[in-house]
C-alpha distance (Angstrom), angle and dihedral (degrees) to the residues before:
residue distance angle dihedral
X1 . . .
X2 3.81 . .
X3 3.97 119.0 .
X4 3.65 94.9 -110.1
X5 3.82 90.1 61.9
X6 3.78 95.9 42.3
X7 3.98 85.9 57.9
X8 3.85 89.5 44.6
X9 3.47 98.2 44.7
X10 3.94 87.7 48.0
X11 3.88 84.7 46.4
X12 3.87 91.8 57.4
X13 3.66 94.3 49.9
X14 4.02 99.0 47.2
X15 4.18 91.6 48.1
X16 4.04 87.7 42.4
X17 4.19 88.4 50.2
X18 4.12 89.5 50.8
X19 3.58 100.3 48.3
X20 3.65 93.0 42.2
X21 4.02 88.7 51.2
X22 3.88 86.7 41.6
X23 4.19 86.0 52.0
X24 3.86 88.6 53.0
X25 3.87 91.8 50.0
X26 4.25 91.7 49.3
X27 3.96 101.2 35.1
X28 3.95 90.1 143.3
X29 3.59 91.7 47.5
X30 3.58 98.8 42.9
X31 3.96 84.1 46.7
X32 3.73 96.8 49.7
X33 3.57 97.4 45.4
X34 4.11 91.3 47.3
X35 4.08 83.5 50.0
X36 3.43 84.7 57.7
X37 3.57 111.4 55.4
X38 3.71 94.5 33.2
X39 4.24 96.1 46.3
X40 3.85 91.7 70.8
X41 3.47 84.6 47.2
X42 3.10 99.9 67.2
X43 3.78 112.1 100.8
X44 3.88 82.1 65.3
X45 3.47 90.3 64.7
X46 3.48 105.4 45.4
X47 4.14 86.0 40.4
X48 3.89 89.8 61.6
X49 3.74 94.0 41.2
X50 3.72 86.3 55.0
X51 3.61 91.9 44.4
X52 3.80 93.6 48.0
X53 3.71 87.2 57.7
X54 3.82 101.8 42.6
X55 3.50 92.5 43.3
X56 4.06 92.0 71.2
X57 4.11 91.4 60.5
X58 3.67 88.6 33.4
X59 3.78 94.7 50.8
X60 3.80 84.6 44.2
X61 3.55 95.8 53.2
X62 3.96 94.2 45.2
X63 3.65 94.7 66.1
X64 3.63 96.4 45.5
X65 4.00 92.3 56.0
X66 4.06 113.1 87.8
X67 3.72 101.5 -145.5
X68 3.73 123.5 128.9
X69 4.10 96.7 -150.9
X70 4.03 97.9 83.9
X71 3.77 90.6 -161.7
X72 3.78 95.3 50.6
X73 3.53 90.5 45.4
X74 4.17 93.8 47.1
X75 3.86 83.6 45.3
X76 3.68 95.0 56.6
X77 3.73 95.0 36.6
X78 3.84 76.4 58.3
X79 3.83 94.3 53.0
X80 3.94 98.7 46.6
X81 3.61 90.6 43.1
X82 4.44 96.8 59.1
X83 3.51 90.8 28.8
X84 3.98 87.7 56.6
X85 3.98 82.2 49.7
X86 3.52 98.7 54.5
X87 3.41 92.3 44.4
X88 3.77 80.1 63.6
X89 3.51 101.8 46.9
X90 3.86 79.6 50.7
X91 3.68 99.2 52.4
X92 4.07 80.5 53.3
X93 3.49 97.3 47.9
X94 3.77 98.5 46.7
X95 3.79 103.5 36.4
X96 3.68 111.9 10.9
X97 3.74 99.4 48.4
X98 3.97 99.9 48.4
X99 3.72 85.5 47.8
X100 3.55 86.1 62.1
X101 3.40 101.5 40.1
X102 4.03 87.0 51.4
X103 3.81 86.6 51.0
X104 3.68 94.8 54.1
X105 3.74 94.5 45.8
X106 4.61 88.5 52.1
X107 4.28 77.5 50.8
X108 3.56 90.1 55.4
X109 3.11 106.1 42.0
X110 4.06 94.0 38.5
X111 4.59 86.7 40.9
X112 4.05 86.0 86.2
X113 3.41 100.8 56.4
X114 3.72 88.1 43.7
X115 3.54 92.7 57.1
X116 3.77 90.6 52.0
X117 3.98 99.5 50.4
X118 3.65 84.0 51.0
X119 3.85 95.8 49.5
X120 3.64 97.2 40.3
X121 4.07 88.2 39.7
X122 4.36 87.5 54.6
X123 3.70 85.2 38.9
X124 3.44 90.6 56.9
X125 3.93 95.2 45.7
X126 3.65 91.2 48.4
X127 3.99 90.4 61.6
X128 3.85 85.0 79.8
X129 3.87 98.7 30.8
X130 3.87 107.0 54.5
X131 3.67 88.4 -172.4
X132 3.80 100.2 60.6
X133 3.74 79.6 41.9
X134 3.62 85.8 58.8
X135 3.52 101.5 43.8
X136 4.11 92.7 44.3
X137 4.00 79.7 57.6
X138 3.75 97.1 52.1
X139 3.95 90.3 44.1
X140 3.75 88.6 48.4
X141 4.19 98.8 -159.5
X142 3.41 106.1 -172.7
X143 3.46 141.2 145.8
X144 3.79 95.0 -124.6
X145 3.96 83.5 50.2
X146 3.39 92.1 49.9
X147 4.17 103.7 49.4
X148 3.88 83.9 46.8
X149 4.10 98.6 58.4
X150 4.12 78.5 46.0
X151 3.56 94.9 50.6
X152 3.91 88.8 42.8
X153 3.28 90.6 53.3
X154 3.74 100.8 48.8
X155 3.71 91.7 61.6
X156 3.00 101.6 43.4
X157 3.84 85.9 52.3
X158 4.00 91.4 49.6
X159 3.61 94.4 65.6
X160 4.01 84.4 67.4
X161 3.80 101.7 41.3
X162 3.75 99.1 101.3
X163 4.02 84.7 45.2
X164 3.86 90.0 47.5
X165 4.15 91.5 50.2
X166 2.96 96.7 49.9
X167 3.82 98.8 52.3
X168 4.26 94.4 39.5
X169 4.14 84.5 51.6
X170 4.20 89.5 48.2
X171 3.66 90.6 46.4
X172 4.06 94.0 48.0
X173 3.65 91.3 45.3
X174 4.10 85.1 50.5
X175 3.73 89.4 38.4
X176 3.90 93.0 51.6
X177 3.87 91.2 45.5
X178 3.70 93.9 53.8
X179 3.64 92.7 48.4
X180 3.56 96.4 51.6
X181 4.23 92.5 45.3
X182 3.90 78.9 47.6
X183 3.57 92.6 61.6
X184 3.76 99.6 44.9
X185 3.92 86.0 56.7
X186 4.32 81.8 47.8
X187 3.49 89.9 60.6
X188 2.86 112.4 42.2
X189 3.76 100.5 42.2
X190 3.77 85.6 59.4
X191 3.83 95.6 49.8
X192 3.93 88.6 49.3
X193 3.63 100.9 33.5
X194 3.99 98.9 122.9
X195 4.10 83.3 50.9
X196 3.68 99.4 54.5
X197 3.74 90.6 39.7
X198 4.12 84.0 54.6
X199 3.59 92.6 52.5
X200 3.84 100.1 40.2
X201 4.47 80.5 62.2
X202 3.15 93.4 44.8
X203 4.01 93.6 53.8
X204 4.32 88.2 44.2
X205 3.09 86.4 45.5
X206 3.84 103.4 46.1
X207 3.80 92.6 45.0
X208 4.10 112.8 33.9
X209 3.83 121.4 56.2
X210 3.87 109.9 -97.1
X211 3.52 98.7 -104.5
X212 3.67 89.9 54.2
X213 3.75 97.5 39.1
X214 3.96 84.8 50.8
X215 4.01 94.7 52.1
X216 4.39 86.7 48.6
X217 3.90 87.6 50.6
X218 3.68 92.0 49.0
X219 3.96 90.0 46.0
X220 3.77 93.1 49.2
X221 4.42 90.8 49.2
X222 3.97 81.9 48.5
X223 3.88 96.8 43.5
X224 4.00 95.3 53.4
X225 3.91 87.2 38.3
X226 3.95 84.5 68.9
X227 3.33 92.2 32.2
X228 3.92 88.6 60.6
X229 3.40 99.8 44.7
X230 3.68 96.2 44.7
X231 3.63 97.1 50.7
X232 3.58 96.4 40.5
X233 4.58 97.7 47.0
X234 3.96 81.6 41.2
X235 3.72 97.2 56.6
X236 3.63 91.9 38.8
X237 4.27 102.4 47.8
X238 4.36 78.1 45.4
X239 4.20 90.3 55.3
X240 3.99 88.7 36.3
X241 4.02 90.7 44.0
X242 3.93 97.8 49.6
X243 3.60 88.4 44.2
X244 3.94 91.2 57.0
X245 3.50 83.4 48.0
X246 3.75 95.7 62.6
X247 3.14 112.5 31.9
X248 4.26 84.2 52.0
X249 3.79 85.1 54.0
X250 3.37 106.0 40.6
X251 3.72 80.5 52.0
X252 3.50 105.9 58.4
X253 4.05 88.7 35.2
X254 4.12 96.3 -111.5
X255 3.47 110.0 159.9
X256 4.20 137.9 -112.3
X257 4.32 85.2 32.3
X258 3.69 90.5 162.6
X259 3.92 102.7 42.9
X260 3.99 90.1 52.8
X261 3.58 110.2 33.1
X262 4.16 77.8 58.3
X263 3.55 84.2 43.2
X264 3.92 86.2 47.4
X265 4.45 90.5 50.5
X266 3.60 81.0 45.6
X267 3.76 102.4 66.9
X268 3.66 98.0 22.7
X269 3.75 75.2 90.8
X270 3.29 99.6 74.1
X271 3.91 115.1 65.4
X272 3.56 122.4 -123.1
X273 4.08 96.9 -11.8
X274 3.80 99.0 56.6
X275 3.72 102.1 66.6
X276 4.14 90.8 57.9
X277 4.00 90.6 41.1
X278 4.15 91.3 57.3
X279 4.56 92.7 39.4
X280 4.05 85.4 50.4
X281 4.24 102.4 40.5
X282 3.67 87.3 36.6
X283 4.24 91.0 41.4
X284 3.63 80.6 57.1
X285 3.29 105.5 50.1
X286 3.51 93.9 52.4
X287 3.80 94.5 52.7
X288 3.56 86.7 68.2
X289 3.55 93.2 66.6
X290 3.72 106.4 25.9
X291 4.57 119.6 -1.0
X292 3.65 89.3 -168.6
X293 4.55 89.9 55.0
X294 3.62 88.0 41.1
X295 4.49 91.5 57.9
X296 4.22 82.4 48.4
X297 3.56 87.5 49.9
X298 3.29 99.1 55.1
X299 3.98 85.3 45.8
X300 3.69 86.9 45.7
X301 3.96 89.5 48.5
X302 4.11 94.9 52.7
X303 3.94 96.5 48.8
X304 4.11 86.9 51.2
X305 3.37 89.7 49.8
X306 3.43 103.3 52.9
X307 3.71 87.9 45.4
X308 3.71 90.7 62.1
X309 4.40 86.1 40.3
X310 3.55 88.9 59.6
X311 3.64 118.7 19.2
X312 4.09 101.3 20.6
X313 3.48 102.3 39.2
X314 3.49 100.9 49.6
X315 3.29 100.8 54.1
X316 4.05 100.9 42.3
X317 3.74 90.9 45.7
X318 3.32 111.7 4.9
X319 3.76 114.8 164.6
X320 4.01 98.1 -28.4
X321 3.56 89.2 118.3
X322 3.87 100.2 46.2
X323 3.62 103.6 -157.4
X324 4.28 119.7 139.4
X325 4.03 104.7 -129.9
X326 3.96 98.7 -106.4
X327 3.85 87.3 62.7
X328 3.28 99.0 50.4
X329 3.98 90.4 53.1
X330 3.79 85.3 44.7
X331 3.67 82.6 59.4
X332 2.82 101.4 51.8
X333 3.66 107.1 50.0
X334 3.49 90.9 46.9
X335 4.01 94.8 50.2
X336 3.60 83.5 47.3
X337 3.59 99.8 64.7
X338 3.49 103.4 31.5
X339 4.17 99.8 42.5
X340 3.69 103.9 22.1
X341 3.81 118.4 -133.8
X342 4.35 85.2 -30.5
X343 3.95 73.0 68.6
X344 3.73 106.4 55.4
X345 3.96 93.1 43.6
X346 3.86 91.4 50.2
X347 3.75 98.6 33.6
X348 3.94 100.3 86.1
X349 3.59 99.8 49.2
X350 4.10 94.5 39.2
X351 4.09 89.2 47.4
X352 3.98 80.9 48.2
X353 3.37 92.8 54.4
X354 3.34 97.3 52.7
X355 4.03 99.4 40.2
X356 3.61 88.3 57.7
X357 3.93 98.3 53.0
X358 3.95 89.5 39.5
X359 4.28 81.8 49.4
X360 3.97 90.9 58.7
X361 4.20 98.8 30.5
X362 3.87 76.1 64.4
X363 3.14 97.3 46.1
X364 3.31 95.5 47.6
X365 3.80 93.5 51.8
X366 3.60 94.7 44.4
X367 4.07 84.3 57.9
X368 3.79 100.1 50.7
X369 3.77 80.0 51.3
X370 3.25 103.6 46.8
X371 3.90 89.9 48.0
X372 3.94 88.4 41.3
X373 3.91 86.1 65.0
X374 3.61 102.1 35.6
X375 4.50 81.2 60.5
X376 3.34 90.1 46.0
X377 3.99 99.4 59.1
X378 3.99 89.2 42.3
């Protein structure tokens, strides 16, 4: 290495140290400003996510159709594909969400006599322990109690209404905007997908040494490989999963099938944490009604569950994502507190990601090394 690129290297390294010292001395401006220029940015974002997930049935769907014109065929590959996800949104709108709103209405109407059978059952226990007795006093759960904190609440609440309007109807007008922007970018990054892949080489390409600029196109093929298969065995074992739920419930005649087998699809979602979030909401749901359904369906919930563990799973995902168990709830802990719920969904596939090209840097090292030593005792 030549003088000149000693003294640039050395260059490089002393300007990178300042303005990552200078970053740690301004994190809330550095943080604000990048909020900034990447908020209005935003329906980008969510547009490619979209797109990234559309494009798997869409892609699908493409190859399946015989037509010679390529852009009539992407365009009605297009067409199928978001009509078959409003449909969907329909299906939710129409049957899902009434079901739940019926559900919540039996809960409030049933969440009174709850309250007393667990008042007068405490009540009862406290006769021979004066100290729960005691304590039940001091807490003072009654009814009465409870309708007055509501009723406190409400007006203190109704002072704020007009304030509270007016900022849920500016955020839904915002809201509706950015979804609508977000679907222009949806569109037309899956109409022009072969384009923008075209010039997103030719910029690696133009701008990284070849080597390098092959190792980032390599890690981008890789990255949406797991990105693929993750999204596409996660929404599957979720539709699969809720469905076991149901039909087991329906079955056996437990009550508010719909609202958690959705519930259930819901939180398959998220690894590891979703399968205990659905067994206790839905647990205690179903306590409401009946305490003795809701202890079989928490029974009910852990035999499904390892069904889909060890039969289900396997087989719809398998080992596409290639991550050992303690990582993933690594992942996902970390995710969690650093990215919010954005974190959990992302955090298996990401931590994949990264596993993998940590798994064959090592490799790779441990080869040179190897070989480095096998020359050296020749």
């Amino acid at each position: 290495m030549s003088t000149k690129d000693t003294l640039r290297r050395v260059t490089y390294i002393a300007l990178g140290t300042v303005l990552f010292a200078w970053i740690l001395q301004n994190l809330s401006f550095v943080e604000g400003t990048i909020l900034r220029i990447l908020t209005p940015l935003n329906p980008l974002f969510l547009g490619s996510a979209v797109a990234f997930i559309l494009n798997i049935p869409m892609s699908a769907l493409e190859q399946r159709l015989k037509m010679k014109n390529k852009k009539l065929k992407r365009g009605l590959a297009l067409l199928i594909t978001l009509l078959g996800m409003i449909l969907l949104l329909v299906l939710i709108l129409f049957i899902v969400l009434p079901e739940i709103g019926r559900t919540f209405e039996n809960l409030a109407s049933m969440l009174p006599g709850f309250v007393e059978k667990i008042t007068l059952w405490a009540e009862n226990l406290s006769v021979n322990l004066p100290s729960i007795q005691k304590y039940l006093q001091e807490m003072d759960i009654t009814l009465e109690s409870i309708s007055q904190d509501l009723l406190n609440l409400l007006k203190v609440g109704g002072t704020n209404i007009a304030n509270y309007t007016l900022t849920l109807i500016s955020r839904l007008v915002s809201g509706t905007v950015t979804v609508f922007i977000s679907f222009v970018f949806t569109a037309y990054i899956l109409l022009d997908k072969e384009n923008l892949s075209r010039q997103g080489r030719r910029l690696i390409y133009a701008f990284l040494p070849e080597k390098r600029a092959d190792w980032v196109m390599e890690t981008l093929a890789f990255t949406s490989d797991v990105f693929s298969k993750f999204v596409t065995g996660q929404l599957t074992e979720a539709v699969i999963l809720g469905l076991m739920f149901f039909v087991s419930m329906a079955i056996l005649g437990f009550p508010y099938a719909m609202v958690i087998s959705v519930l259930v699809s819901i939180t398959a979602l998220i690894p590891l944490i979703g399968a205990f979030v659905a067994t206790a909401v839905g647990a205690f749901l179903i306590l409401i009604t009946n305490p003795l359904q809701a202890l079989w369906f928490v029974i009910l919930a852990q035999v499904l569950q390892q069904v889909e563990g060890n039969l289900v799973y396997p087989r719809v995902v398998g080992n596409s994502v290639g991550l050992p168990g303690i990582w993933v709830l690594a992942a996902i802990l970390l995710a969690t507190g650093l990215f919010g719920i954005v974190g959990i969904l992302l955090s298996v596939p990401v931590c994949s990601v990264l596993y993998t090209l940590l798994k064959r840097h090592v490799a790779s090292r441990l080869a040179v090394k190897e070989k480095e030593k096998s020359e050296a005792q020749v």
